[in-house]
C-alpha positions as CSV (number, residue, x, y, z in Angstrom):
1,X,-48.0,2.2,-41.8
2,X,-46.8,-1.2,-41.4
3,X,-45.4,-3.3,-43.7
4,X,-48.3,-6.3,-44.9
5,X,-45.2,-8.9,-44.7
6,X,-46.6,-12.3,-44.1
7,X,-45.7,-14.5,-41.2
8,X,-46.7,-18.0,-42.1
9,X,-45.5,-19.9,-38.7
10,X,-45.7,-17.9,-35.0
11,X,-41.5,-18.8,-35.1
12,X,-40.9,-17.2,-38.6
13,X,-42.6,-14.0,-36.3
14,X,-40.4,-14.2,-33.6
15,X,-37.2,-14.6,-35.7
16,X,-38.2,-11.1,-37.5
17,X,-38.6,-10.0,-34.1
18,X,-35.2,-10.4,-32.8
19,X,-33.9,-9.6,-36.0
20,X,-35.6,-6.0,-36.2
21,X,-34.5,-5.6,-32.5
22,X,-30.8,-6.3,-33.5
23,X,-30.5,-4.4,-36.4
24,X,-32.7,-1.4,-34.7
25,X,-35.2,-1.3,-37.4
26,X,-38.7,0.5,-36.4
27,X,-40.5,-0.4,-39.7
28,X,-39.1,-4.2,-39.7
29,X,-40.4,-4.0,-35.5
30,X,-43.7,-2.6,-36.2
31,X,-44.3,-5.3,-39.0
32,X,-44.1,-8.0,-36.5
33,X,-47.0,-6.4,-34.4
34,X,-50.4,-7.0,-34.7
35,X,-52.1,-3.7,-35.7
36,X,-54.5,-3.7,-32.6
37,X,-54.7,-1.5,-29.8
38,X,-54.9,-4.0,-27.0
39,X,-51.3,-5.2,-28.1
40,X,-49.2,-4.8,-24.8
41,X,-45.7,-4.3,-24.6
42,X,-43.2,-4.0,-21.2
43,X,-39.7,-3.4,-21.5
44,X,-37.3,-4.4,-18.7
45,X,-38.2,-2.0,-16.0
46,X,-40.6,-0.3,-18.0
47,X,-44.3,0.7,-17.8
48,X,-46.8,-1.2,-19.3
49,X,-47.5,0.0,-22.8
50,X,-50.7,-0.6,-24.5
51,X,-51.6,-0.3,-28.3
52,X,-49.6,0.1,-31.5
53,X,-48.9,3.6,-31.8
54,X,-47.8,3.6,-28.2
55,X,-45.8,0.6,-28.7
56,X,-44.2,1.9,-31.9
57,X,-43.4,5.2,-30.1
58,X,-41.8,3.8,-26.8
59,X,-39.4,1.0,-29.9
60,X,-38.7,4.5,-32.0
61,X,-36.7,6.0,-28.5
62,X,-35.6,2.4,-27.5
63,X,-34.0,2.8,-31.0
64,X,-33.0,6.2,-31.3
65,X,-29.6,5.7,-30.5
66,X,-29.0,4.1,-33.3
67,X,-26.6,1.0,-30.9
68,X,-26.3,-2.2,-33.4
69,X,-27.1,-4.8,-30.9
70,X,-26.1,-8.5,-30.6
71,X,-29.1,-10.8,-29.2
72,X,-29.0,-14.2,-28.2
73,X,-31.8,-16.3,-26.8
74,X,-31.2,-19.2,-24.8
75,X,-33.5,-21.5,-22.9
76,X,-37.2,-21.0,-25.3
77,X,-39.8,-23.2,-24.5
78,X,-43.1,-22.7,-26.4
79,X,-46.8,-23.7,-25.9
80,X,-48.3,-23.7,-28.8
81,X,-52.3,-24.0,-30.7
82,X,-53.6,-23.7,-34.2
83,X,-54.0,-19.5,-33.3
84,X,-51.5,-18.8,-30.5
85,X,-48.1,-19.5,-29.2
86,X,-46.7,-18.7,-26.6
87,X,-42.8,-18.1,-25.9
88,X,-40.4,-18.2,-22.9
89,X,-36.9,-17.6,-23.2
90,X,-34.2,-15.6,-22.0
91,X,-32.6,-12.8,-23.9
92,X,-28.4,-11.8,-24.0
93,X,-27.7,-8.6,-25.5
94,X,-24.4,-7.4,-26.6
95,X,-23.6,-4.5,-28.8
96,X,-21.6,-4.9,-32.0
97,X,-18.6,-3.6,-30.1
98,X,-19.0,-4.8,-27.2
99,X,-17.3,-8.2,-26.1
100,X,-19.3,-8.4,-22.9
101,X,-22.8,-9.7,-22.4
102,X,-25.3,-7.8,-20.3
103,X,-27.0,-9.5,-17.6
104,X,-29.9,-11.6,-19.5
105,X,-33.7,-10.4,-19.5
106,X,-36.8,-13.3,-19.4
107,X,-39.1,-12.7,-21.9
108,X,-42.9,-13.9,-22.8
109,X,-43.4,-13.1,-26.4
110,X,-47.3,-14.2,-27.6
111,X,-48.3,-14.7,-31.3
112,X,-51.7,-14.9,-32.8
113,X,-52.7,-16.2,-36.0
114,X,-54.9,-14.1,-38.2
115,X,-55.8,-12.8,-41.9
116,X,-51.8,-11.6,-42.8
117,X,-50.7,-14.6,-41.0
118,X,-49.0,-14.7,-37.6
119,X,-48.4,-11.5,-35.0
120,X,-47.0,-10.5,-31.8
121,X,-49.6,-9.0,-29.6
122,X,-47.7,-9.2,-26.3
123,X,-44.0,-8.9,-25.5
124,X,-43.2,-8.7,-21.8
125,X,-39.2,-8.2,-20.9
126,X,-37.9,-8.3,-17.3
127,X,-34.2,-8.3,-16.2
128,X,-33.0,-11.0,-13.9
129,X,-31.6,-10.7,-10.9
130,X,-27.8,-11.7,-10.7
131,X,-26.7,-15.2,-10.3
132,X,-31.1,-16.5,-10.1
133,X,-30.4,-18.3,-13.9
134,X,-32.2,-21.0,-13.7
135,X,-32.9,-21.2,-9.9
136,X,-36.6,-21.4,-8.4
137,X,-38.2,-18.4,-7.4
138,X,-38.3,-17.6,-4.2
139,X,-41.6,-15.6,-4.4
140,X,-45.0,-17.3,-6.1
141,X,-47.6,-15.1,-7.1
């Protein structure tokens, strides 16, 4: 069951987010989610994962080797209403012992405002090809 912490801005969510995500902490991850099961989640390369208990089971084997990680996010840009926000940004993961930075993954994390305060309901992560950081993509869709 998740924890009934309360978020009281969309950024004090997203902060719990990447701090959960460094420290490899299911319950701390799961509190951050809304408890919903159209919440999506994709992980960099991954399928497209819908609903809580399926999101919780794919963090529980993205954590399950127990790797303390290092994540810092760089170019955020937000758009943001009274009951949503919406976040860009890129993501550079490290772990603890490693020195070197891993290529970095763009991410879409979305917030929504509701009775215990502010939750993800969407997290989409994709790697990036090398050397395209900050260039203009080549492909529109």
């Amino acid at each position: 069951m998740p924890s009934q912490k309360i978020f009281a801005t969309p950024q004090d969510a997203e902060a719990a987010f990447y701090e959960a995500l460094e420290r490899c902490d299911l319950d701390a991850m799961m509190a951050v989610w809304a408890e919903d099961e159209e919440v999506v989640c994709i992980h960099p390369g991954g399928p497209r994962l819908v609903g809580y208990s399926t999101i919780r089971d794919a963090w529980q084997r993205v954590f399950a080797n127990g790797a303390k990680l290092r994540v810092r996010v760089s170019q955020q840009s937000t758009v943001s209403t009274p009951f949503a926000m919406v976040s860009t940004l890129m993501e550079h993961f490290a772990t603890l012992d490693d020195k070197n930075v891993s290529a970095p993954v763009a991410a879409t994390n979305v917030y929504v405002r509701g009775a215990l305060g502010w939750r993800m309901v969407a997290h989409h992560a994709s790697p990036v090809p090398p050397n395209s950081v900050g260039e203009a993509p080549r492909i529109l869709h």
